[in-house]
gemmi code that builds the backbone of each chain (N, CA, C; Angstrom):
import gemmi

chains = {
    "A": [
        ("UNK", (119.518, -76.797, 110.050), (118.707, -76.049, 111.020), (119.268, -74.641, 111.261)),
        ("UNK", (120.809, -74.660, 110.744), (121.250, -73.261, 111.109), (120.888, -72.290, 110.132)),
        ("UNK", (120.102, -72.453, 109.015), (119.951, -71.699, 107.914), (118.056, -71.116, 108.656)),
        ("UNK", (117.202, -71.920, 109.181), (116.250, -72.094, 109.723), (115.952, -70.923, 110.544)),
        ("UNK", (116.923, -70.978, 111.701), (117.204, -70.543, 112.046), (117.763, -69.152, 112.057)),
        ("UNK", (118.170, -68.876, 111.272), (118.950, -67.547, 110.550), (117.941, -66.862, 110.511)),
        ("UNK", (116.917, -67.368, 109.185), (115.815, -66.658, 108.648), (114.737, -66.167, 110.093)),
        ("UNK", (114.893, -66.449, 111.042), (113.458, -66.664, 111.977), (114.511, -65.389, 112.700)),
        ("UNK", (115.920, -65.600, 112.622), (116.591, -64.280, 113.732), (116.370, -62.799, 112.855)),
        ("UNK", (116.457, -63.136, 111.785), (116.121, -62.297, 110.859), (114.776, -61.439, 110.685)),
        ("UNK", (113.512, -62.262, 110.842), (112.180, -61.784, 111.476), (112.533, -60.812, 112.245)),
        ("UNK", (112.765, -61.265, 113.347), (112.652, -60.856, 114.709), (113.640, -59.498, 114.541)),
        ("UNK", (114.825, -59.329, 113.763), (115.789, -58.084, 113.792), (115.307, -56.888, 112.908)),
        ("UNK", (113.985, -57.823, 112.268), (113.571, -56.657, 111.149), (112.007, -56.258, 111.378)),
        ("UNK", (112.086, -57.062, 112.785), (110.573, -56.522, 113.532), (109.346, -56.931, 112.880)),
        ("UNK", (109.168, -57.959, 112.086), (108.380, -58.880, 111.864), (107.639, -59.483, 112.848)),
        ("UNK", (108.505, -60.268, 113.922), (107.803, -60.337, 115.034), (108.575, -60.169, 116.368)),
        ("UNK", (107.932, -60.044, 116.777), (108.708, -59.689, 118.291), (109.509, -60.910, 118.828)),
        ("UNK", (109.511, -60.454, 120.030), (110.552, -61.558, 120.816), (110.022, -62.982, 120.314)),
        ("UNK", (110.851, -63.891, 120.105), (110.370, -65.593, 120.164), (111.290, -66.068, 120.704)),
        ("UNK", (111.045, -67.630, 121.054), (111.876, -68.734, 121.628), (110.836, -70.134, 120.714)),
        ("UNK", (112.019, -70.754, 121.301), (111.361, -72.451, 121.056), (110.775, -72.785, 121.754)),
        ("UNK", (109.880, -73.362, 121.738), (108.667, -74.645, 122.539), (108.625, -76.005, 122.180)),
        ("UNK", (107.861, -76.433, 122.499), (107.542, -77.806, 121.958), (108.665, -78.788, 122.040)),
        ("UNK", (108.413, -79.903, 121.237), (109.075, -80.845, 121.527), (110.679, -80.695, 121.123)),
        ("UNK", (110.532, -79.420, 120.088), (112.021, -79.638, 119.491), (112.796, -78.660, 121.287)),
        ("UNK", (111.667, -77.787, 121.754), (112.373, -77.129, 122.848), (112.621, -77.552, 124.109)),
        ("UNK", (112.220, -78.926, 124.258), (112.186, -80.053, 124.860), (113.473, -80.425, 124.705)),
        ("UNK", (114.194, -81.308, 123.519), (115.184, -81.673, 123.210), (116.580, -81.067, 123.353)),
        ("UNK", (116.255, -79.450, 123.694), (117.636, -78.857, 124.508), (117.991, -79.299, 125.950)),
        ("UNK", (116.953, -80.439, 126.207), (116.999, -80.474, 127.277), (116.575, -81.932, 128.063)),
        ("UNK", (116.059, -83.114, 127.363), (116.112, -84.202, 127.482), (116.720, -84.879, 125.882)),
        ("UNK", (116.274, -85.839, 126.028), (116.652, -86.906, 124.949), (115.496, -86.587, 123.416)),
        ("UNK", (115.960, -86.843, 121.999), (115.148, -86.515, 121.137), (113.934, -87.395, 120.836)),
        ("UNK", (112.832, -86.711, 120.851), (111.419, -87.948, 120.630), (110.789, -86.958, 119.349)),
        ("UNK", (110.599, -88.303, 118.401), (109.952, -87.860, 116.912), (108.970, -86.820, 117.491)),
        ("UNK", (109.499, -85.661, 116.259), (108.290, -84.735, 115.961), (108.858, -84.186, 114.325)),
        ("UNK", (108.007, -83.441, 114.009), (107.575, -82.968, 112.338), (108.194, -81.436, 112.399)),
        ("UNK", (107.685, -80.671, 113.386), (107.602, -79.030, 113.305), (108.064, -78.639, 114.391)),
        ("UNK", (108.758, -77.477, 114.417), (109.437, -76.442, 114.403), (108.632, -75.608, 115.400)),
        ("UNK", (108.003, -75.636, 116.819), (107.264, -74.397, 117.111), (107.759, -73.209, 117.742)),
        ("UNK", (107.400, -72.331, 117.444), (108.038, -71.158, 117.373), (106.987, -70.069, 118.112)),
        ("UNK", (107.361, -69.732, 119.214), (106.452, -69.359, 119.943), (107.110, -67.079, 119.817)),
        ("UNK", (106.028, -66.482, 119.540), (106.830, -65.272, 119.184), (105.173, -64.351, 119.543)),
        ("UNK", (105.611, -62.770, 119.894), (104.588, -62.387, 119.921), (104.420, -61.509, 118.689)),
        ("UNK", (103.386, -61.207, 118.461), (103.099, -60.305, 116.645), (102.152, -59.295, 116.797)),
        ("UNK", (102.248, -58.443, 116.343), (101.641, -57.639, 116.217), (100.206, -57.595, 116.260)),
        ("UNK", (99.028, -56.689, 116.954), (97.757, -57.258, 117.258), (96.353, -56.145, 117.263)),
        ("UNK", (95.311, -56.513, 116.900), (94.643, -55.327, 116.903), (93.758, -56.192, 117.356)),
        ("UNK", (93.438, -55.279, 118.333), (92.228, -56.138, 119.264), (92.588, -57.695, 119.876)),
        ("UNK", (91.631, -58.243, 119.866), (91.791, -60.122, 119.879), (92.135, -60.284, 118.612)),
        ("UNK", (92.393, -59.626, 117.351), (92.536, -60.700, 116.551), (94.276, -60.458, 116.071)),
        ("UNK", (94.929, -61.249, 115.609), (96.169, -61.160, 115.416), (96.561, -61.021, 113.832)),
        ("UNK", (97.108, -60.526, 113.336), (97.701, -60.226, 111.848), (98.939, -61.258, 111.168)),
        ("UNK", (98.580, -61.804, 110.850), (99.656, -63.349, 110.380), (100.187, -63.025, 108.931)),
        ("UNK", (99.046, -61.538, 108.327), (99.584, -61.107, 107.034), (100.969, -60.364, 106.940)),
        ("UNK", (101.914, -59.760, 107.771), (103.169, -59.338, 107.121), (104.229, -60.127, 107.689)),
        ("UNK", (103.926, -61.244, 108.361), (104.810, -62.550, 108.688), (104.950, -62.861, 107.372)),
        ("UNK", (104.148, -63.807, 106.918), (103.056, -64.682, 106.093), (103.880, -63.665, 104.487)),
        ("UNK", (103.925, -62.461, 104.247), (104.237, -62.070, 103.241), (105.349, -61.526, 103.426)),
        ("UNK", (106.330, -61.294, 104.543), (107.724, -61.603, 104.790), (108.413, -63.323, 104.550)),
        ("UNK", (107.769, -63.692, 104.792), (108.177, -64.459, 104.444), (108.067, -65.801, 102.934)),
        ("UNK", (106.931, -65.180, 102.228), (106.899, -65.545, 100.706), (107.373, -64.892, 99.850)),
        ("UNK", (107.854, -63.405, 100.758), (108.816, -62.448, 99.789), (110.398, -63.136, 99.712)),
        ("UNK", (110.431, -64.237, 100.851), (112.090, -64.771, 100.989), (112.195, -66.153, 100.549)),
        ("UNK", (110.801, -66.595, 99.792), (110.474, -67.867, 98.991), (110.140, -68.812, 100.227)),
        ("UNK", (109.449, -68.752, 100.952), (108.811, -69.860, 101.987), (107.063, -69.384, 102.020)),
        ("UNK", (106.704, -70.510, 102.037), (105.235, -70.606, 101.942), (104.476, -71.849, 102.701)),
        ("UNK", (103.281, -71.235, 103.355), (102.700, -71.937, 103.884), (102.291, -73.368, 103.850)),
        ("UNK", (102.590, -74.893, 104.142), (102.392, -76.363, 103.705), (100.614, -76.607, 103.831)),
        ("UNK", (99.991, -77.405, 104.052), (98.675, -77.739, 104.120), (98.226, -77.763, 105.243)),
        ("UNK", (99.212, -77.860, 106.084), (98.957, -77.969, 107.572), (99.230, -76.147, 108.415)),
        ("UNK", (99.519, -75.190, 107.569), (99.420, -74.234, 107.618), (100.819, -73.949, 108.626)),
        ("UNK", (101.971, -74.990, 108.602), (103.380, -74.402, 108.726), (103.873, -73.916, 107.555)),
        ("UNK", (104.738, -73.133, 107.923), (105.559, -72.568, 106.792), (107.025, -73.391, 106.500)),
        ("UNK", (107.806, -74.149, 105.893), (108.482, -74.673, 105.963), (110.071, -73.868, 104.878)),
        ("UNK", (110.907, -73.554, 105.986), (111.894, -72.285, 106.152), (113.161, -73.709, 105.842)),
        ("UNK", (113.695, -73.516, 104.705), (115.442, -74.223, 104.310), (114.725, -75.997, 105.347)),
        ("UNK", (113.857, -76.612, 104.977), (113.683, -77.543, 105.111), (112.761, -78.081, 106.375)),
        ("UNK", (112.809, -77.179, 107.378), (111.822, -77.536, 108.394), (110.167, -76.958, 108.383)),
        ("UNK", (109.308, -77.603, 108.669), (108.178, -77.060, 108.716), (108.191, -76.408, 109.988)),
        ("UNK", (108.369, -75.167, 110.262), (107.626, -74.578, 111.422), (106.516, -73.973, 111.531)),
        ("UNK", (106.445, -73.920, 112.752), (104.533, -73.489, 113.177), (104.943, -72.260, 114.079)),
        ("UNK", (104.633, -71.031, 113.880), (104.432, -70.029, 114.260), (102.986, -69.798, 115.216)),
        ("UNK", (103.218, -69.628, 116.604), (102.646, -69.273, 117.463), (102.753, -68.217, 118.259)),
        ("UNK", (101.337, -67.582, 118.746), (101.459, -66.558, 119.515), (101.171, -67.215, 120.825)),
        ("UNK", (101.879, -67.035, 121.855), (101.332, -67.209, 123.499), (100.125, -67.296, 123.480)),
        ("UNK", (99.444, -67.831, 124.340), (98.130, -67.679, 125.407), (98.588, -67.049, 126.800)),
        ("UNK", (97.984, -66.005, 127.391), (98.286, -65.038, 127.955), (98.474, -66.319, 129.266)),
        ("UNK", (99.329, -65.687, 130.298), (99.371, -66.692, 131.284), (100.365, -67.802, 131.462)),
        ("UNK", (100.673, -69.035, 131.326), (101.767, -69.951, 131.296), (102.666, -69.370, 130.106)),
        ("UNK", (102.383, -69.832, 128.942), (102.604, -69.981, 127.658), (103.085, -68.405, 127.318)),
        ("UNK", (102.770, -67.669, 128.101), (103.566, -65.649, 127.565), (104.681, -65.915, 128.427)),
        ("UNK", (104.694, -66.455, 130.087), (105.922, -66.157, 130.908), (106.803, -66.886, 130.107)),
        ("UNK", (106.247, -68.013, 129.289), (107.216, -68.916, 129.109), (108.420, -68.416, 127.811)),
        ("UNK", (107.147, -67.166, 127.567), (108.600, -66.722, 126.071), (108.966, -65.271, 127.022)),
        ("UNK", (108.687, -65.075, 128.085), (109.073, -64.058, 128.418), (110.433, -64.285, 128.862)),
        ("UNK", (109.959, -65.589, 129.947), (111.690, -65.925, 130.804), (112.279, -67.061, 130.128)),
        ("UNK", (112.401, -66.936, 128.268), (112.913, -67.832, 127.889), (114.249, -67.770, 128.051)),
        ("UNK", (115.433, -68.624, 127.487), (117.008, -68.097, 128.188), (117.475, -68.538, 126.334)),
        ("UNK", (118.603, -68.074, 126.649), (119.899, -67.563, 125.233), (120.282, -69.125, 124.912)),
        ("UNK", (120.131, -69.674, 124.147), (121.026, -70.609, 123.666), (121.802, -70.471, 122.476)),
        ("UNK", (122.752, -71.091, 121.589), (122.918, -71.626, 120.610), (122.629, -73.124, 119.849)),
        ("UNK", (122.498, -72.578, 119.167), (122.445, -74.399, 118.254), (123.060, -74.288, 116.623)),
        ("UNK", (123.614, -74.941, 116.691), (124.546, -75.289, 114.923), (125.310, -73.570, 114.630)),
        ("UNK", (125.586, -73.302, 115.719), (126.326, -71.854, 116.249), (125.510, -70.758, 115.912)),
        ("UNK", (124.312, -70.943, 116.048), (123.227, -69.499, 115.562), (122.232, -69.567, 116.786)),
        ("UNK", (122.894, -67.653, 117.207), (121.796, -67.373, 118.759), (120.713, -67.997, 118.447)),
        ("UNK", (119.351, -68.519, 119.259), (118.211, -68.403, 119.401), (117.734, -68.735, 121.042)),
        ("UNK", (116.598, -68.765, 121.018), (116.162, -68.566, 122.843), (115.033, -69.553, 122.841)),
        ("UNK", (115.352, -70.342, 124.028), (114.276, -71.545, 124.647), (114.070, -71.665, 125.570)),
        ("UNK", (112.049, -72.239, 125.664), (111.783, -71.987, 126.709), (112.724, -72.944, 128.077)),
        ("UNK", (112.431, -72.415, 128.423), (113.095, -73.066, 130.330), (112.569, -74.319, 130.223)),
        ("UNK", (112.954, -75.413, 130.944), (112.848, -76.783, 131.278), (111.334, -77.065, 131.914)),
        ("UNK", (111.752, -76.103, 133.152), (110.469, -76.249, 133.763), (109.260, -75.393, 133.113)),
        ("UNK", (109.625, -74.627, 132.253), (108.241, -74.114, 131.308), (107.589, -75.023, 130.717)),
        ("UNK", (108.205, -76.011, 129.713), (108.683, -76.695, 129.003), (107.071, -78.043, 129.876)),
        ("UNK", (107.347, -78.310, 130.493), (106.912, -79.249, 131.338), (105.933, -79.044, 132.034)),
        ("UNK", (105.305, -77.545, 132.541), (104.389, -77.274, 132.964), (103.482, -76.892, 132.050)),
        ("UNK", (103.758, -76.591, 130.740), (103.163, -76.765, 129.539), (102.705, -77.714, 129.301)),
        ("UNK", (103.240, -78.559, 129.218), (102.716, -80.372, 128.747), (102.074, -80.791, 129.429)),
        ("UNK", (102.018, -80.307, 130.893), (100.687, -80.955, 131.898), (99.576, -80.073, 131.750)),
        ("UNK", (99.957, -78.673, 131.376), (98.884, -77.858, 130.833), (97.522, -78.814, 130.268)),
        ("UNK", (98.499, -78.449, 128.882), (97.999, -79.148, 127.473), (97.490, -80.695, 127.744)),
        ("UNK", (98.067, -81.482, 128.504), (97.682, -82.504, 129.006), (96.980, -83.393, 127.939)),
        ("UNK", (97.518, -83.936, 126.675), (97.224, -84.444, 125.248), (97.991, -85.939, 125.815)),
        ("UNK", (97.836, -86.870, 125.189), (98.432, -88.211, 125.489), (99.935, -87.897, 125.342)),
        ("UNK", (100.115, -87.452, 124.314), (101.206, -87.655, 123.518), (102.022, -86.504, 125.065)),
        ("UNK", (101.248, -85.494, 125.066), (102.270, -84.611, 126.294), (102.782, -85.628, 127.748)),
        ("UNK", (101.389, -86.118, 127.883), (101.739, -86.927, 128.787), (102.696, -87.627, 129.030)),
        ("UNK", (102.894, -88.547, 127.987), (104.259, -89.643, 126.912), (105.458, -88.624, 127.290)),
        ("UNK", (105.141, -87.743, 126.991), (106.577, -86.679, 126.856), (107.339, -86.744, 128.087)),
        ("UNK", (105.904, -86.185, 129.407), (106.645, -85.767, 130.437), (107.366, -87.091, 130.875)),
        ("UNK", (107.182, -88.007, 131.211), (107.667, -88.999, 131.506), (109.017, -89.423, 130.944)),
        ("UNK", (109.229, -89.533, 129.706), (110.570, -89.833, 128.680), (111.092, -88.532, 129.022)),
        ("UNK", (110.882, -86.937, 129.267), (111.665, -86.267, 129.837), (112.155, -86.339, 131.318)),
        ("UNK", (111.520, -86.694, 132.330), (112.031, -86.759, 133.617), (112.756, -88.358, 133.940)),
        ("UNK", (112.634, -89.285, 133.234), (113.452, -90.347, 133.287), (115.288, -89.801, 132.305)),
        ("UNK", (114.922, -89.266, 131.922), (116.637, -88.428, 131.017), (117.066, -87.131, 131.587)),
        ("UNK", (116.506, -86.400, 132.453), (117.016, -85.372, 133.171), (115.845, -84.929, 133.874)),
        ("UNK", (116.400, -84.917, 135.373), (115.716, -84.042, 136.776), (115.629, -82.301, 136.389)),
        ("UNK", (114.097, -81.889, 136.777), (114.316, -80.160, 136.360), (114.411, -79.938, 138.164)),
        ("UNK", (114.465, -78.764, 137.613), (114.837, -77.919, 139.501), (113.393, -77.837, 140.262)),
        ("UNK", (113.015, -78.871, 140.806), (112.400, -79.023, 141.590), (111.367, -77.901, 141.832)),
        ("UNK", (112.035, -76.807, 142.797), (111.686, -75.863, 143.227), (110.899, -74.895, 142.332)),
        ("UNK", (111.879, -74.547, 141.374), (111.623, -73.597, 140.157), (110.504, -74.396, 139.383)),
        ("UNK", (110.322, -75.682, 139.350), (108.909, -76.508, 138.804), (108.039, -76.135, 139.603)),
        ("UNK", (107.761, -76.305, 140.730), (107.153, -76.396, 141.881), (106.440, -74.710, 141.958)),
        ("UNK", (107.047, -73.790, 141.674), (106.616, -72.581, 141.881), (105.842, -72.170, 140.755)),
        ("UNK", (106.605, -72.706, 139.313), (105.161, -72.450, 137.889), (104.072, -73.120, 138.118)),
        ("UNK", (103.889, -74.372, 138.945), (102.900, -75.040, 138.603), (101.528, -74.388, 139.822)),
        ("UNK", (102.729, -74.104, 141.026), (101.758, -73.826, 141.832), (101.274, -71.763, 141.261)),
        ("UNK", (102.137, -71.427, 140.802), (101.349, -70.007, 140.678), (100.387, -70.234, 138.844)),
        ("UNK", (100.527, -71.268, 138.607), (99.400, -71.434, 137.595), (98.185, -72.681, 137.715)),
        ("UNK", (98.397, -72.565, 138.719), (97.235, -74.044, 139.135), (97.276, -75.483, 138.628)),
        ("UNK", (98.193, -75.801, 138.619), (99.122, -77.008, 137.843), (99.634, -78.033, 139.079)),
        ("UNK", (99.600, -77.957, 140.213), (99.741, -78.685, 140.766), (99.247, -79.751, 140.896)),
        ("UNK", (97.433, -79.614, 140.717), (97.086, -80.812, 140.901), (97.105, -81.621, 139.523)),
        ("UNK", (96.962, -81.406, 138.707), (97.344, -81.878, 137.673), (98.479, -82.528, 137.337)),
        ("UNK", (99.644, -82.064, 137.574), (101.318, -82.637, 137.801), (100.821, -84.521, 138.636)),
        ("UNK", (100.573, -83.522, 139.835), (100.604, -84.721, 140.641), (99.981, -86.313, 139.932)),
        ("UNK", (98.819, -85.575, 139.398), (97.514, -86.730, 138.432), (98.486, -87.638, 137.555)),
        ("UNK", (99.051, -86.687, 137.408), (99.934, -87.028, 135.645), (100.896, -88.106, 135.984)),
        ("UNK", (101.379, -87.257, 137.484), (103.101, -88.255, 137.758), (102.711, -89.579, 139.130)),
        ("UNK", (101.081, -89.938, 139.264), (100.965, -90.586, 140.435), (101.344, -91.999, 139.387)),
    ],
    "B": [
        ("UNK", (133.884, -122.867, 126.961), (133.744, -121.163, 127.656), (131.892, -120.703, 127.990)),
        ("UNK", (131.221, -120.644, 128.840), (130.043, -120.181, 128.973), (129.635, -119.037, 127.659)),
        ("UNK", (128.616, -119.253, 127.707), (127.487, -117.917, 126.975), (127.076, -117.072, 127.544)),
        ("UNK", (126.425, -117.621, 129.349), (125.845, -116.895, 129.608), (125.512, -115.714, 130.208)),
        ("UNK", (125.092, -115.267, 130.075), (125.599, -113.324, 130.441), (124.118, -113.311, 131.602)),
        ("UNK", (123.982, -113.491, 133.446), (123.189, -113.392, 133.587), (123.262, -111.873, 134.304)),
        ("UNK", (121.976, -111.586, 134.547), (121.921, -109.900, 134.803), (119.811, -109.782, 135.205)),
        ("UNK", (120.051, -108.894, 136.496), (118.664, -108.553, 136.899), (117.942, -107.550, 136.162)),
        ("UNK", (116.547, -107.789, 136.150), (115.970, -106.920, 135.032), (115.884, -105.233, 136.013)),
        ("UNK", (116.192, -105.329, 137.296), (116.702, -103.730, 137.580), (118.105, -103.628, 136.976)),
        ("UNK", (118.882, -104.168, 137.212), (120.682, -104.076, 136.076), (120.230, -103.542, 134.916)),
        ("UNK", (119.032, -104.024, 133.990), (118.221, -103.496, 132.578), (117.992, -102.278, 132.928)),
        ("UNK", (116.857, -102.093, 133.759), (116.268, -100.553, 133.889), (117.057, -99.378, 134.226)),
        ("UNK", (118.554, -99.796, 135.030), (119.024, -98.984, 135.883), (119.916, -98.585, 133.731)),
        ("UNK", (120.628, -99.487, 133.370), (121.374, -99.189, 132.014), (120.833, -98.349, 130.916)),
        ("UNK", (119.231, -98.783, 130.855), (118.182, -97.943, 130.021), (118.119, -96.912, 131.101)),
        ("UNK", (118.219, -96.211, 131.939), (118.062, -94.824, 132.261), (119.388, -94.053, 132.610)),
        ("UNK", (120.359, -95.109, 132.392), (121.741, -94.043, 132.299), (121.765, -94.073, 130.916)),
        ("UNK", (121.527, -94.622, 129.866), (121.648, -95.023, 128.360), (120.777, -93.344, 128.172)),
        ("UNK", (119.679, -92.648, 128.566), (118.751, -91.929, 128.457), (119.059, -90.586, 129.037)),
        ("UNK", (119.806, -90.761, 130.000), (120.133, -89.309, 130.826), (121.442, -89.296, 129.979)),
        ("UNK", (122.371, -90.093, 129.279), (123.245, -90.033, 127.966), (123.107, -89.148, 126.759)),
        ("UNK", (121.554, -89.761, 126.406), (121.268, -89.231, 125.449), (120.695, -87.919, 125.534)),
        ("UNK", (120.263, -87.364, 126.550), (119.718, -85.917, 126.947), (120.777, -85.141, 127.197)),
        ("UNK", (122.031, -85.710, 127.761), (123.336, -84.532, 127.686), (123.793, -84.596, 126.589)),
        ("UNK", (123.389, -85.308, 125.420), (124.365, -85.124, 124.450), (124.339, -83.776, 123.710)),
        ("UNK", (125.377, -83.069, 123.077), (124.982, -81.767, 121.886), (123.999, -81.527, 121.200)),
        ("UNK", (123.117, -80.742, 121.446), (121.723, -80.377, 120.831), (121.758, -80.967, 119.052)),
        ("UNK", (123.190, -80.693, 118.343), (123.247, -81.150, 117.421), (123.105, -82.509, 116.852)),
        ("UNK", (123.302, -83.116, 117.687), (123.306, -84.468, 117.804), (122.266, -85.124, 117.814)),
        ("UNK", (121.359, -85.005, 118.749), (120.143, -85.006, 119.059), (119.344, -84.782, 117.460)),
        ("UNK", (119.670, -83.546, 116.881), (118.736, -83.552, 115.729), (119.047, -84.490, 114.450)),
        ("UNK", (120.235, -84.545, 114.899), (120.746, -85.797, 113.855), (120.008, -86.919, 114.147)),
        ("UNK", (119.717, -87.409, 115.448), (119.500, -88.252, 115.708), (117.811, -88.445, 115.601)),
        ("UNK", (116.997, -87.390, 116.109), (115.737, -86.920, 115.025), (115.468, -87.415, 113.824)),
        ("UNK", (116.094, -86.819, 112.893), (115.862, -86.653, 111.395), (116.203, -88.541, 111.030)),
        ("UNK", (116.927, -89.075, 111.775), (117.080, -90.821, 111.737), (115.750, -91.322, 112.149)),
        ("UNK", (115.440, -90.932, 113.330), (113.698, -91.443, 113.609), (112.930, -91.216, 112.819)),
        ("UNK", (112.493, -89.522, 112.331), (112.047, -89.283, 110.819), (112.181, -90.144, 110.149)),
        ("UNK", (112.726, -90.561, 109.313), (113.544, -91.191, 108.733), (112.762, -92.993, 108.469)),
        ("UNK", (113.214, -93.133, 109.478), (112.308, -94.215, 110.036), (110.972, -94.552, 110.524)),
        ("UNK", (110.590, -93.651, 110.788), (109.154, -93.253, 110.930), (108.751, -93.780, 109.191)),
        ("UNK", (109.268, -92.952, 108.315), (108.497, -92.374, 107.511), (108.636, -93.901, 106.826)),
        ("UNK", (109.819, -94.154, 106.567), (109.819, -95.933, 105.637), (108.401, -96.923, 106.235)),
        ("UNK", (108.460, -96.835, 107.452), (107.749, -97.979, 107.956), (106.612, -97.709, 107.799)),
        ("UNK", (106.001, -96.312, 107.740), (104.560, -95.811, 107.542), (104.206, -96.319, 105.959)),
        ("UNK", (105.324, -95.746, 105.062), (105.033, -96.170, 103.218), (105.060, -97.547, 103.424)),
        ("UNK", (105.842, -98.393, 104.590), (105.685, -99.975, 103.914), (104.291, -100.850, 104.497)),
        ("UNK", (103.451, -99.888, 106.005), (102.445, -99.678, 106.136), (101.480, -99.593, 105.128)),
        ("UNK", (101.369, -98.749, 104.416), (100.597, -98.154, 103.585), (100.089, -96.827, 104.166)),
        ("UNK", (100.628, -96.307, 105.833), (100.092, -95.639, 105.952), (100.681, -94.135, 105.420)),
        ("UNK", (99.770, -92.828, 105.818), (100.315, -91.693, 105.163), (101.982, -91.390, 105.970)),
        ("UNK", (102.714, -90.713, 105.505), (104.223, -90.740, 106.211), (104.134, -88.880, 106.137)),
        ("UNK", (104.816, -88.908, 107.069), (105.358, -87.246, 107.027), (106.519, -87.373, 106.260)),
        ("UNK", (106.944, -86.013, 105.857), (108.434, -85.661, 104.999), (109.080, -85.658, 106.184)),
        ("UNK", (109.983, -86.149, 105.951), (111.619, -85.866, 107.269), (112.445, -85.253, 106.680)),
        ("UNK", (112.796, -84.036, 107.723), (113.269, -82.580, 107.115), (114.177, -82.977, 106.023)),
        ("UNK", (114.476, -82.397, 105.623), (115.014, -82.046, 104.335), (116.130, -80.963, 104.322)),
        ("UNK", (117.235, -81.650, 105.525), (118.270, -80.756, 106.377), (119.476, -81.607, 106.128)),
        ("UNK", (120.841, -80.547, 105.496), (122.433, -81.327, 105.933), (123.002, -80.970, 107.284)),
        ("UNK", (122.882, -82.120, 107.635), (123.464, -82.117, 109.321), (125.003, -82.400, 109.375)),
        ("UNK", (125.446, -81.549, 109.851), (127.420, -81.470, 109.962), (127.512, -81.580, 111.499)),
        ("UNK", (128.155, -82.884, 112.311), (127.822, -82.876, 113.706), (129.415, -83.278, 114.072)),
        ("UNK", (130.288, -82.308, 114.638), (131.397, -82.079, 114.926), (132.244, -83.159, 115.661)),
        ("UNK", (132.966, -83.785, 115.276), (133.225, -85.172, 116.361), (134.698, -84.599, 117.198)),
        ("UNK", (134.190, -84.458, 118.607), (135.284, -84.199, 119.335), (136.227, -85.221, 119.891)),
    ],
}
model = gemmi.Model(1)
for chain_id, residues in chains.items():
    chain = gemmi.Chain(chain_id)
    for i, (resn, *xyz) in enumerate(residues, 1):
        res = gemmi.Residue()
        res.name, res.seqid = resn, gemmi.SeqId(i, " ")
        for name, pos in zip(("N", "CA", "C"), xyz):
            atom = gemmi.Atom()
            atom.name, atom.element = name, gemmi.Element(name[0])
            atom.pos, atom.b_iso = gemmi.Position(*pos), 0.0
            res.add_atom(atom)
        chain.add_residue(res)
    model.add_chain(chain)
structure = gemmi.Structure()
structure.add_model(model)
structure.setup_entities()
């Protein structure tokens, strides 16, 4: 993962794409217990004209460094399939905005916050998120408060509540 | 000498959620090791299924024993 990794810090230093962090389930796992997943999501912002977004000098940065797109339209980088995402303006942008510094297999990268992490998944509100939140708050308590304030300044409260009655 | 080991099924739940808040502090590295084993497993039981299997990464994991 540290080679994975490398290549994606590498993007980002050569302005490919802008800021990213982790999401998803693998960005989950900095932070509860590990639950099967496939991909890599990679939440980053890119370059944009208008509404529509340009995936072509990612996409050919990165077949210039021998990685190419799978069927499922990840790109799979020294063995992982990742999925390259842009935010949805709103939860999902603060969440790569106030992502924080980690390491992993000793190579910087940045993930989202716990409580991002989680107010996402009630977002998205998919079975499988659902599944999540639960196997995450039985393996570690998030900060209450700091939950409590994403959900309520994104209208997530009542939803949380639905999710966790 | 007895066998029997008796124990309340909260004694269970309370062990499965320290067993779990265990496994969430452990080293991020670890964790993916421990991933790519579910992968892993996932994927055998799906081929002996018949069903379709995902690839499980295709990563050398070096996980530091302190």
């Amino acid at each position: 993962m540290d080679k994975t990794l490398q290549v994606i810090n590498g993007l980002e230093k050569d302005g490919i794409i802008g800021k990213y962090a982790i999401g998803g389930a693998i960005g989950a796992m900095f932070y509860s217990e590990p639950a099967a997943t496939y991909d890599l999501d990679i939440f980053c912002f890119l370059p944009q004209t208008g509404l529509l977004i340009d995936l072509g000098p990612l996409y050919k940065a990165l077949a210039d460094k021998g990685y190419y797109p799978n069927e499922e339209e990840q790109i799979v980088i020294e063995g992982i399939p990742v999925q390259f995402l842009v935010p949805s303006p709103g939860l999902a942008e603060e969440a790569l905005e106030q992502a924080v510094d980690r390491s992993a297999f000793g190579v910087p990268t940045r993930v989202f916050t716990y409580e991002h992490l989680l107010a996402i998944m009630a977002e998205t509100g998919r079975g499988k998120d659902i599944g999540r939140i639960s196997q995450c708050l039985e393996s570690r308590k998030p900060d209450e408060g700091r939950l409590k304030d994403i959900l309520t300044r994104h209208n997530l409260l009542g939803k949380w509540s639905k999710i966790n009655s | 000498m007895s066998t029997q080991r008796l124990v309340s099924r909260q004694d269970l739940f309370r062990a499965k959620e320290a067993g779990r808040r265990a496994a969430a502090a452990a080293p991020f590295e670890e964790k993916v090791a421990k991933l790519v084993q579910l992968q892993r497993m996932n994927s055998e039981l799906a081929q002996q299924d018949g069903r379709p299997a995902k690839k499980p990464w295709n990563i050398q994991i070096q996980v530091s024993s302190k």
